[in-house]
VEXRO-328148 format. One record per residue (C-alpha): z, y, x; chain; residue in one letter. Coordinates in Angstrom, 2 decimals, padded with zeros to 5 digits. Example, Ala and Ser with C-alpha at 12.3 -4.5 7.8 and 13.67 -1.06 7.14 Angstrom:
2
<w: 007.80; v: -004.50; u: 012.30; ch: A; aa: A> .
<w: 007.14; v: -001.06; u: 013.67; ch: A; aa: S> .
END
This chain:
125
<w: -006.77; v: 042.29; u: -039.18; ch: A; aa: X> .
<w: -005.22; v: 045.44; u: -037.57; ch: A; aa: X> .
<w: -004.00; v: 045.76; u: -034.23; ch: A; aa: X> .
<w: -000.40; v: 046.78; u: -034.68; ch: A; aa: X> .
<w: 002.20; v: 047.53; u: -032.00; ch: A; aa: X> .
<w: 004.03; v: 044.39; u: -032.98; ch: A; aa: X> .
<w: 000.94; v: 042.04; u: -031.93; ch: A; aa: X> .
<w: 000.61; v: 044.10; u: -029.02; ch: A; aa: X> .
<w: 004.11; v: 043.65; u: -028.10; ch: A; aa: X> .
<w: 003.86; v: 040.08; u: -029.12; ch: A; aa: X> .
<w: 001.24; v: 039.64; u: -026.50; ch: A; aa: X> .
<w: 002.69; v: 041.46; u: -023.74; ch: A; aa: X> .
<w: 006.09; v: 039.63; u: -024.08; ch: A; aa: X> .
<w: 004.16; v: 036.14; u: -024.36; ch: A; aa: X> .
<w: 002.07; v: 037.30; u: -021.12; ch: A; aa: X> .
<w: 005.01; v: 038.57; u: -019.32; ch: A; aa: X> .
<w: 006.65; v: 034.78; u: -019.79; ch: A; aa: X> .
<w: 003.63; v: 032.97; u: -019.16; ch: A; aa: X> .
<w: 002.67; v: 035.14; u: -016.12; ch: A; aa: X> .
<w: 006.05; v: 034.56; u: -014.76; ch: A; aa: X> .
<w: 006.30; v: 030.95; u: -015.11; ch: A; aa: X> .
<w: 002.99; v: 030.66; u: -013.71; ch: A; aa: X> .
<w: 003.78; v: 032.56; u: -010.61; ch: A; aa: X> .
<w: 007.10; v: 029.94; u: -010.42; ch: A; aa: X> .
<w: 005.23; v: 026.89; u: -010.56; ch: A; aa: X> .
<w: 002.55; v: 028.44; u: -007.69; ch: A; aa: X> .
<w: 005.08; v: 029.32; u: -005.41; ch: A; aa: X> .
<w: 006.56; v: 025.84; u: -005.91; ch: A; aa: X> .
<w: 003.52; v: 024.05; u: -005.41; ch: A; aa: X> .
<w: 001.23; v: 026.07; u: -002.29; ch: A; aa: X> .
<w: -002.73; v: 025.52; u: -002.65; ch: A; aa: X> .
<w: -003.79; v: 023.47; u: 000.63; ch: A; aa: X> .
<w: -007.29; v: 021.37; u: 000.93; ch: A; aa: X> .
<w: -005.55; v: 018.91; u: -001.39; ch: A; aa: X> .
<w: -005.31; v: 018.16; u: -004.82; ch: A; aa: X> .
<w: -004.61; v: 021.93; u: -006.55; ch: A; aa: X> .
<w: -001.20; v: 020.42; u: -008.53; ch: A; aa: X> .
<w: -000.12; v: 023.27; u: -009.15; ch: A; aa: X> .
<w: -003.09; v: 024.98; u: -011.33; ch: A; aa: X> .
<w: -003.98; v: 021.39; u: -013.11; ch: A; aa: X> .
<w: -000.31; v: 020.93; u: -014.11; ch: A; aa: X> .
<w: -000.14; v: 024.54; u: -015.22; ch: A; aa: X> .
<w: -003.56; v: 023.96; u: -017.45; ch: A; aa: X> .
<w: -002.87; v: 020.72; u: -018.82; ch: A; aa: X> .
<w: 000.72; v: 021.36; u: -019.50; ch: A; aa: X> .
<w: -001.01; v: 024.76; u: -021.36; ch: A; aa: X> .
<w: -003.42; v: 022.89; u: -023.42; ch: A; aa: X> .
<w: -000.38; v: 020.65; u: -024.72; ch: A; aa: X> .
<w: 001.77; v: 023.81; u: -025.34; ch: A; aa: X> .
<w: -001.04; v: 025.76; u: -027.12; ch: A; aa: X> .
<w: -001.93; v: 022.06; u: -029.14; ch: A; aa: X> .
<w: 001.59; v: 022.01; u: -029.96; ch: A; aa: X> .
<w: 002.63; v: 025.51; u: -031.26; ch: A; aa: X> .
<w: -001.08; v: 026.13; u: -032.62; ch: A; aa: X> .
<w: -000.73; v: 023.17; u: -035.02; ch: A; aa: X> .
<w: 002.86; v: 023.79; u: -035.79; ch: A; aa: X> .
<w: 002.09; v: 027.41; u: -036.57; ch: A; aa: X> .
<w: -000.40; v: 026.52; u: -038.55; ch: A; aa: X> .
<w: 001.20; v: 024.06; u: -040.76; ch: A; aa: X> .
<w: 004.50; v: 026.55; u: -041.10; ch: A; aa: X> .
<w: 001.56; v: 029.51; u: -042.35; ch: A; aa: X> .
<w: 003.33; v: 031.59; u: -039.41; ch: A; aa: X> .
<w: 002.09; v: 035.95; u: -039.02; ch: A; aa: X> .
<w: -000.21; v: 036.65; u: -037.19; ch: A; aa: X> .
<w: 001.95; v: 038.08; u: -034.28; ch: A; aa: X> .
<w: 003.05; v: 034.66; u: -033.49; ch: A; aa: X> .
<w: 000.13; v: 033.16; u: -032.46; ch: A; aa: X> .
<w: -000.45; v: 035.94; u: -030.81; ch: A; aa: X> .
<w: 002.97; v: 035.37; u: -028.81; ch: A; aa: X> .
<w: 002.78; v: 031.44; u: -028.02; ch: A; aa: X> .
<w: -001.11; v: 031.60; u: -027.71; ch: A; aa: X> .
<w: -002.99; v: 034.44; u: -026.33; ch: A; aa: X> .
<w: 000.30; v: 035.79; u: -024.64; ch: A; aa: X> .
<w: 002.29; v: 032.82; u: -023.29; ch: A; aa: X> .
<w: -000.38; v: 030.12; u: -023.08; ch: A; aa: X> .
<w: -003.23; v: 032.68; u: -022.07; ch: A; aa: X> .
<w: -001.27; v: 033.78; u: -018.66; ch: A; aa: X> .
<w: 000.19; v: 030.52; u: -018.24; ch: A; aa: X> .
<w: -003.39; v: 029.03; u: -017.68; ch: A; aa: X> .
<w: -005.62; v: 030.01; u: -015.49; ch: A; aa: X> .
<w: -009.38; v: 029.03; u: -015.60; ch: A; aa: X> .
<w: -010.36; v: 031.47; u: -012.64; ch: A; aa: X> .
<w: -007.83; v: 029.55; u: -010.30; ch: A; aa: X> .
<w: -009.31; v: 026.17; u: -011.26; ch: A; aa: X> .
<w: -012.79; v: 027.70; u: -010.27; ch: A; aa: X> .
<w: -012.09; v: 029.51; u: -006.96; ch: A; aa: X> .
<w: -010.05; v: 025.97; u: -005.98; ch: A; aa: X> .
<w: -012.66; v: 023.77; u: -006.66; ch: A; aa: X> .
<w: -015.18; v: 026.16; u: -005.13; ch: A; aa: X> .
<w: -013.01; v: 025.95; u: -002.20; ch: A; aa: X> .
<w: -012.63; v: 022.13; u: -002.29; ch: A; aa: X> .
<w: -016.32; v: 022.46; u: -002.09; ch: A; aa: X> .
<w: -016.62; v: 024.79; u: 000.86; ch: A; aa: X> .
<w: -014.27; v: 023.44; u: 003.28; ch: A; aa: X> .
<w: -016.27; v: 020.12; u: 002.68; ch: A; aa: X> .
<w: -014.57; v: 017.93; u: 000.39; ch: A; aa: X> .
<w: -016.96; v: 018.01; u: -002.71; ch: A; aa: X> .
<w: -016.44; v: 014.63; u: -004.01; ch: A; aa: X> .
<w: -012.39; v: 016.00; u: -004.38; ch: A; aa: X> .
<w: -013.23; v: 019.19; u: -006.00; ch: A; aa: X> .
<w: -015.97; v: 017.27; u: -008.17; ch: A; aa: X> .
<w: -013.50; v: 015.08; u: -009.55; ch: A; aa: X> .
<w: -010.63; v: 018.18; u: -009.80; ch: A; aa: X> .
<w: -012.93; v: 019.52; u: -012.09; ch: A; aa: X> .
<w: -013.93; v: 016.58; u: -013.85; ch: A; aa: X> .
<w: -010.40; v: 015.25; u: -014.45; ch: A; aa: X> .
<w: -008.89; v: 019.02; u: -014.99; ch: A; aa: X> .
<w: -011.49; v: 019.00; u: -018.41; ch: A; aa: X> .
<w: -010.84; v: 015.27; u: -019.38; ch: A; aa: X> .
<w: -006.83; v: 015.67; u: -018.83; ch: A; aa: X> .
<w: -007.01; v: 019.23; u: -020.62; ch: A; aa: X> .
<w: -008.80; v: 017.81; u: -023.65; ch: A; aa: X> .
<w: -006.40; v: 014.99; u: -024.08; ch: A; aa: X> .
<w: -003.56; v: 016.99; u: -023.35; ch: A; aa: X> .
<w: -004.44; v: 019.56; u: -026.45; ch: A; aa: X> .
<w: -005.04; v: 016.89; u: -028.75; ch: A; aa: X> .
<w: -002.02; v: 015.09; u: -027.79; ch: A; aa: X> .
<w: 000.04; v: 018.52; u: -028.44; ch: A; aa: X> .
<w: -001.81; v: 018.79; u: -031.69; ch: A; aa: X> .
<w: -001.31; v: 015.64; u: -032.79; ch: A; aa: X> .
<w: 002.67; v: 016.08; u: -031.71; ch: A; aa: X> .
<w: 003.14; v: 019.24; u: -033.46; ch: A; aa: X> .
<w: 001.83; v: 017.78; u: -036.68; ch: A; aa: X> .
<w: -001.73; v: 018.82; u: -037.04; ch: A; aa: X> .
<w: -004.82; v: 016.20; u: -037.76; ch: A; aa: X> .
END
């Protein structure tokens, strides 16, 4: 498939949302030696958006540029998988591994459901 300026567009418009709301929900919600809200709601409300408009997408036959928009643009900045690593590194370091232990575990098991609960919403199997 060619790279066109409309799916590069189409990214960069997606990334510029998702980058945005992400910064909005950070600044909402500081990082402390707690619980990182802020980076597991932004990933497991991600993996429910990209669930959602992936299997809606794909039952509609949308172009290319689309998923392109709502996936690798919007939901691609939106998440962040570096975050949840440095925080539960840091969890780790400032000695509360049994927190960032189960951060990480529940981020996965919460992510997972979330994407096949968007998937199953939007209308895919």
């Amino acid at each position: 498939m060619p790279l066109t300026a409309k799916r590069v567009a189409a990214v960069a418009v997606g990334g510029l949302a998702g980058s945005g709301l992400r910064a909005a929900v950070a600044l909402a919600w500081p990082v402390g030696t707690s619980w990182p809200w802020a980076t597991f709601a932004v990933n497991v409300t991600g993996a429910a958006f990209l669930g959602f408009f992936i299997a809606r997408m794909t039952r509609a036959a949308s172009p290319p540029w689309m998923v392109e928009l709502w996936g690798i643009g919007l939901a691609g900045s939106f998440t962040t998988f570096s975050t949840f690593a440095v925080e539960v590194w840091r969890l780790v370091e400032v000695g509360r591994p049994a927190l960032g232990a189960s951060y990480g575990v529940l981020s996965v098991i919460a992510g997972l459901a979330a994407v096949v609960a968007g998937t199953w919403t939007g209308g895919g199997r």
